[in-house]
N, C-alpha and C positions, 0 to 999 in steps of 0.2 A: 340431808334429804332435800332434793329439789323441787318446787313446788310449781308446777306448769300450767296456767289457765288457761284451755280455751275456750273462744268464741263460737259459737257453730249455729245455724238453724233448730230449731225443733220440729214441732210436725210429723209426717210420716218420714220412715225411714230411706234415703235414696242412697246416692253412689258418696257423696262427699260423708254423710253420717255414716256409714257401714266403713270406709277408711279412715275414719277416726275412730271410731269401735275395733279398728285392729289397732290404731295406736294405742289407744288407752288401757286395752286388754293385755296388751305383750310387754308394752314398754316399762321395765323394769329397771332395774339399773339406777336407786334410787331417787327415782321420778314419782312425786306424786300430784296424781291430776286431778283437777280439779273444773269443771266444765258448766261455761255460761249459756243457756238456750234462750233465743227468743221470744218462744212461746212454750207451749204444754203441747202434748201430741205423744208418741209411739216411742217416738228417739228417747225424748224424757222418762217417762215406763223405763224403756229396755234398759237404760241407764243405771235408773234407778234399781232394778230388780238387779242389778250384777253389782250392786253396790258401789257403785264410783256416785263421789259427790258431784253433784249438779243440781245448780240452781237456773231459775227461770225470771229473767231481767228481764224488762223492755228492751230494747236495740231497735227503735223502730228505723228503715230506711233515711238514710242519713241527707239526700239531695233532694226527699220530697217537700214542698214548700209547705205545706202544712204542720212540718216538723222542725223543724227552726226552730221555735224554741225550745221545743221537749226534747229534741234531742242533745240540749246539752245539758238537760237534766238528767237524761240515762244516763252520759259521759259521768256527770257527779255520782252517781248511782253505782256507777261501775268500777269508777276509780275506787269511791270508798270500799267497796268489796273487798279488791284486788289488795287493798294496802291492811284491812283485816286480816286476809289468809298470808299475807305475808310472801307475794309471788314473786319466784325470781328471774319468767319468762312467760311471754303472752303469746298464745300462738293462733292465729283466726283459720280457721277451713273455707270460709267464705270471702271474696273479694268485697262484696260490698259492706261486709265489716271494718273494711281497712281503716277506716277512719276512725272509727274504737277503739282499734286495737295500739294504730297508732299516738292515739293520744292518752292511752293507758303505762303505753312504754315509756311517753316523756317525762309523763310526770312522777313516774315511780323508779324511773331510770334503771331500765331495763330493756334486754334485747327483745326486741318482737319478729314473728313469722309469720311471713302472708303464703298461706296455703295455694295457687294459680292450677284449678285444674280443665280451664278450658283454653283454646286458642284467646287469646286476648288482640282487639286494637291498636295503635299509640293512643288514639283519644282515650280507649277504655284505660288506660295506662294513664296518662296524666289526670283525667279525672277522680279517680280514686288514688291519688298519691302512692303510687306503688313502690318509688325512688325511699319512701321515708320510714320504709319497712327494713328492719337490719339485715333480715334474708330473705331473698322470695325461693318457695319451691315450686317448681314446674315437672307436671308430672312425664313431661314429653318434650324431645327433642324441639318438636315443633314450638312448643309454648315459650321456652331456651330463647329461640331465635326471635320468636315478635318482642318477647322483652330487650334483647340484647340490640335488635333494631330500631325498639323506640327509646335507648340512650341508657337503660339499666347498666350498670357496670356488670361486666361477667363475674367479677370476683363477689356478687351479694348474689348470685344465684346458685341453686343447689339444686342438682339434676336429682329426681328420687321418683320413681314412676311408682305408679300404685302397684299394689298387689290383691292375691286372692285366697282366701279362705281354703287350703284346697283337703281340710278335712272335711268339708262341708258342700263346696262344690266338686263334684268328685264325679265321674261317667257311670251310668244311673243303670242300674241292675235289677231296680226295682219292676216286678209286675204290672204293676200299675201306670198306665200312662193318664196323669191328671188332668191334662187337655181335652180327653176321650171321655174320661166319666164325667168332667163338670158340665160340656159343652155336645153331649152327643156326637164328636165328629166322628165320622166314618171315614175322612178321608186318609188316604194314602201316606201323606207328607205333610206335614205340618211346619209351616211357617212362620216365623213371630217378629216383632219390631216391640225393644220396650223401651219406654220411659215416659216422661210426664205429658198430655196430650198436650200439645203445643206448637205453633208454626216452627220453631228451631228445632222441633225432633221431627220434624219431616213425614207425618203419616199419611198426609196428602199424597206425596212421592210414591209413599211405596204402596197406597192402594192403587195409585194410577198402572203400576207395574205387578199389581195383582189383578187388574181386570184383562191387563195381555195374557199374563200367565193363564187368567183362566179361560181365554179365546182358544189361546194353542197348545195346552198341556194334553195328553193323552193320560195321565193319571190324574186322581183326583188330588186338589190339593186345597187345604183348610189353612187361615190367614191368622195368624190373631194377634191384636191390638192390646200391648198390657201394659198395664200403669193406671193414673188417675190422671182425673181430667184437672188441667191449670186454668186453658183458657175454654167454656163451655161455647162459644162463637165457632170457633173452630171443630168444639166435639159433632155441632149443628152440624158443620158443612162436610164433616167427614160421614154423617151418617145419609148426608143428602146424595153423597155421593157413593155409595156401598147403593143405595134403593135404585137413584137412576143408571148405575153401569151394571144391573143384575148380578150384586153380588152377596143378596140380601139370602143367607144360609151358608156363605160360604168365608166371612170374615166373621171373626168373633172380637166382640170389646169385656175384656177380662175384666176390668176396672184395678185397682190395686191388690196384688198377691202380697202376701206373706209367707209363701214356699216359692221363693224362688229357684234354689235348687232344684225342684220337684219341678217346678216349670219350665227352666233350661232342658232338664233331662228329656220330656215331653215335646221339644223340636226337634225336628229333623236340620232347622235351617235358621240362624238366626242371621238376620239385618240389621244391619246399624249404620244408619243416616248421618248421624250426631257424633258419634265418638262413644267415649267409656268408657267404663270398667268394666257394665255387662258384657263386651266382647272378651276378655277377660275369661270371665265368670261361666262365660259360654262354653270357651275353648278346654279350660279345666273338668267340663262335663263331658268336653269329647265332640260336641257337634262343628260341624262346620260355620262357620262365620264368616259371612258380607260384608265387607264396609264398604260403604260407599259414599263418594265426594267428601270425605272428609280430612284426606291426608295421601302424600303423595307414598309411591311406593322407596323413594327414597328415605323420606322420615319415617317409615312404617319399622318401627323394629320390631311386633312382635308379630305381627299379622304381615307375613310376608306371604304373595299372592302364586300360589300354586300349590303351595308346599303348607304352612299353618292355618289357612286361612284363603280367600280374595277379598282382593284389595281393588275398588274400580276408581279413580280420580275423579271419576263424576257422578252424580246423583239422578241423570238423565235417567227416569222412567222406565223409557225404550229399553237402554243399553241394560239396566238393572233386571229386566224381566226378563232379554234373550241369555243374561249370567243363571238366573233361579230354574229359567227353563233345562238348562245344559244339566245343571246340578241334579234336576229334578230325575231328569232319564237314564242319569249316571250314578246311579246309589251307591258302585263302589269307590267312586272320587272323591263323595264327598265324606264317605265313612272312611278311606281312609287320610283325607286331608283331618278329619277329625282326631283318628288318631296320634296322627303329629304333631297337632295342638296339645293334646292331653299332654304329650312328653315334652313339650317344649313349656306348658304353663306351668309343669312338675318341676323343671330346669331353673326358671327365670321369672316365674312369678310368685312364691311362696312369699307369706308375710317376713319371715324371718330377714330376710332382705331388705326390705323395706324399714324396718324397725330399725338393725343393725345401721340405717343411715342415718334416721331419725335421729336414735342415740347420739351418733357422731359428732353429727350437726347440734345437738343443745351440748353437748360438751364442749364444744370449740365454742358457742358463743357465753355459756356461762361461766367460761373458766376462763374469761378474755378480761380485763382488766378497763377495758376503756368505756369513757363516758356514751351512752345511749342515745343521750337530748339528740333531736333534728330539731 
């Protein structure tokens, strides 16, 4: 039986916790997990209530200066753990663990897995020692290429894209649209952009491209803002900006859901500035999905733009509000670009996939014979 730690944030649950909640749920195959969180929060709960052990370490941020010295007391904190349960692979979900994880592997010589699920820099690359990780997985072609361009060797990378839930995200049947009873909209279309409020998820963007919309749309259309707020400076000028562009009844700020299924179902139209899973998650429900500026239609394999999806190269405002407008007037395009999502998320993004590579991948490294140390 093989014993697999990983690394992960705690906190509320986002995209990197809900893809490790499929590994650790499916992966079977004489795998037993065992899971470090840095804090207390939901992820730790939901863990806990499905029975997977996890405990809750310090790991506080490894490059802030105030942390020098305690962080190499976590390190001791952590190795001792790891050499209790007796682990025969360390796998982090978060990049800025890498340094944990890394130095968990050397000293118990063992292979470790740097989880990469955003475009990454070279600097983000050298700075968190991504090279001294035995595998990196990238969950996208694109993520492949900034590694394999800032000097990673291809042969320690492991292509394995995320997947999705699809008994659970699944095109919504239900009566009830949860948008409408929490939020009283009346409108027509309903709009969303999720994740955590923050200049990198782009909300500024897409209200700018919601106050065109609501200059020239002919039907009504309701906006809404879902997730929790990170940076509250930001939640300030996003609300200063809904008051001065009159759009104050017609964007909604959800704060953090816990039905997100139920929320997907409840768009007509999902956006996605940043990337993720939620587009994913979306397409499994059957709605049409935006992405924008985030990835070319080259690299785009699953959101291919006419057909599963659009796909715009750029996050330009303008351009984003005359795409929501077109969608808006055209109800059969986007229902049935939705449709094709549903059958192509049914296709190529089910967990079993995913897993199946997972598996692989700790097979080949823990059945490999050679020394770990960097």
């Amino acid at each position: 039986m093989r014993r697999i730690l990983y690394l992960s944030r705690g906190g509320a649950v986002g995209g990197s916790q809900r893809q490790l909640r499929y590994i650790i749920s499916r992966l079977s195959n004489g795998c037993t997990p065992i899971v470090i969180c840095h804090k207390e929060g939901p992820f730790v709960a939901e863990l806990d209530a499905a029975g997977v052990s996890v405990v809750v370490l310090p790991l506080r941020p490894w490059r802030k200066l105030p942390n020098v010295l305690s962080r190499y007391r976590d390190v001791e904190n952590l190795v001792r753990f790891a050499e209790r349960q007796n682990v025969d692979l360390v796998h982090s979900s978060d990049l800025w663990m890498n340094e944990y994880l890394i130095r968990v592997a050397k000293k118990l010589n063992i292979p470790s897995v740097l989880h990469v699920r955003r475009p990454v820099t070279p600097a983000e690359i050298r700075k968190h020692n991504f090279g001294k990780a035995s595998v990196i997985v990238a969950i996208s072609q694109r993520v492949e290429r900034n590694l394999i361009a800032a000097g990673i060797a291809p042969e320690k990378i492991a292509l394995i894209e995320d997947a999705v839930d699809l008994n659970v995200f699944r095109p919504n049947n239900q009566p009830t649209n949860v948008l409408r009873r929490d939020f009283a909209s009346t409108a027509k279309v309903h709009i969303g952009i999720v994740g955590w409020i923050k200049p990198s998820k782009h909300q500024l963007e897409f209200l700018q491209a919601a106050a065109q919309v609501k200059r020239d749309s002919s039907k009504s259309v309701a906006f809404f803002i879902i997730g929790d707020t990170y940076s509250h400076g930001y939640f300030a000028a996003l609300k200063r900006f809904v008051i001065e562009n009159g759009l104050d009844g017609h964007v909604f700020f959800t704060g953090r859901r816990d039905d997100m299924p139920e929320i997907l179902g409840s768009l007509d139209i999902l956006v996605s500035l940043s990337g993720g899973s939620v587009m994913f998650e979306a397409m499994a429900c059957g709605k049409c999905v935006v992405s924008a500026g985030f990835t070319s239609k080259e690299d785009s394999v699953h959101i291919q733009d006419g057909r599963t999806g659009v796909l715009l190269e750029s996050r330009e405002p303008m351009l984003l509000a005359d795409t929501l407008l077109r969608l808006i007037e055209h109800t059969e395009v986007r229902e049935e670009i939705g449709c094709r999502a549903t059958k192509w998320a049914g296709e190529n993004l089910g967990i079993d996939r995913m897993i199946a590579k997972i598996g692989h991948l700790y097979d080949r490294l823990t059945k490999d014979e050679k020394t770990f140390s960097v």
